[in-house]
C-alpha angles and dihedrals in degrees: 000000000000131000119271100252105246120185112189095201098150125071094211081066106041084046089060093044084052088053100049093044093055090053085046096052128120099190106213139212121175117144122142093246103039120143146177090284099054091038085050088052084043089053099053093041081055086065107062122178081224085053142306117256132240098257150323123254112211140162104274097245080062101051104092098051089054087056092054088054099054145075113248098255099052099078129218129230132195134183128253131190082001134213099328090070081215121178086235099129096168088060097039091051090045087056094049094057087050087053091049103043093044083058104240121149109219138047126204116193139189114241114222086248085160082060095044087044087059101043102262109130094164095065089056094047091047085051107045094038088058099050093041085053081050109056099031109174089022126103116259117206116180119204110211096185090230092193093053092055097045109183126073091238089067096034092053092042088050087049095060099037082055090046098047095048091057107278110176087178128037100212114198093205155345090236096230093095127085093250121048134163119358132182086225091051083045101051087060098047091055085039086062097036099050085045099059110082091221104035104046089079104032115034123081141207135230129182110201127176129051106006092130093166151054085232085062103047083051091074099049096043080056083051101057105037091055094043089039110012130262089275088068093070104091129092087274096070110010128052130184112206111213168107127191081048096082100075085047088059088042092055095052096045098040110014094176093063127082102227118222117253120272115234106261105258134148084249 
């Protein structure tokens, strides 16, 4: 399958992609060392005078503190069995009542894709069904690591293995690997999201790792709207994992401004 061609040539459309991207952003920190202070610095850049974005992505021991930083309807998302996508249930559970007790409001979880790679699909169900029991009333976004699969075969089977244990997002990576999001990896997570009858109104969709421009996100809002319908870009149903997006965004949508600086991040 390749790609629809878009060619954002007019401004008045690249500033309302801008536009849609900021309200779709989870702004991400998730270096090794971060701390209150960079997660403080994460949460002010969240609350833009151009908009505020849909949520913030930490590490979950800093969770809590992130919640404390922020007004109630910016979310906040924290990482569970990350970023080794390990079949450890007992620690991604472990992670997942951090999460929920820090309040936070979405959980964003490593699929085994080593175990689904080798054939074992019970491992990732054993996984993916804990964590989903223990976060109920919580989104649950599940990260394939679509670069790390590489074929369509595998990205498809993750996508419905994700689906069936209770996905409400479809996540393409964890953005520490060498591949990250890619339109062609994208195309067949909507494909098996709008072909599932449960899932095509409902589920959403997040690229996360490497999308560094308006003219990116483009692509993938082009994406979505044509797999799940227009209506399906908002925060409810489309996520943009990132960090060093969000000058980009500020530029577009304000080119006379010097945006601030991003904290450094694989995102």
């Amino acid at each position: 399958m390749t790609p629809p061609n878009i060619a954002p040539n007019m401004p008045q459309d690249l500033q309302a992609s801008a536009r849609t991207a900021l309200s779709c952003l989870d702004l991400t920190s998730l270096n090794d060392a971060d701390t209150e202070a960079d997660i403080t610095q994460l949460c002010q850049r969240a609350q833009s005078p151009l908009g505020q974005v849909a949520a913030v992505c930490v590490w979950p021991r800093l969770a809590a503190f992130a919640r404390a930083q922020l007004p109630a309807h910016i979310a906040v998302a924290a990482v569970a069995n990350f970023p080794h996508g390990n079949t450890d249930v007992d620690a991604a559970v472990r992670d997942t009542l951090h999460i929920v007790d820090a309040g936070a409001q979405e959980v964003d979880v490593v699929l085994p894709y080593r175990a689904l790679m080798a054939g074992d699909d019970q491992a990732v169900t054993a996984l993916l069904g804990a964590v989903r029991n223990a976060c109920p009333g919580l989104l649950l976004k599940v990260i394939l690591e679509t670069g790390e699969l590489k074929t369509p075969e595998l990205i498809h089977r993750a996508s419905q293995l994700a689906l069936q244990a209770g996905a409400d997002f479809l996540k393409t990576s964890t953005g520490k690997t060498p591949v990250n999001a890619t339109l062609e990896a994208a195309q067949v997570m909507l494909a098996a999201i709008a072909a599932g009858p449960a899932a095509r109104e409902k589920v959403g969709f997040k690229a996360s790792g490497g999308i560094r421009t308006v003219q990116e996100v483009m692509r993938y809002e082009a994406l979505v709207a044509h797999a799940l319908g227009a209506e399906a870009l908002t925060p409810k149903r489309f996520r943009i994992g990132a960090s060093s997006l969000l000058g980009h965004i500020e530029t577009v949508l304000n080119p006379s401004a010097t945006p601030a600086q991003a904290p450094a991040s694989g995102y």
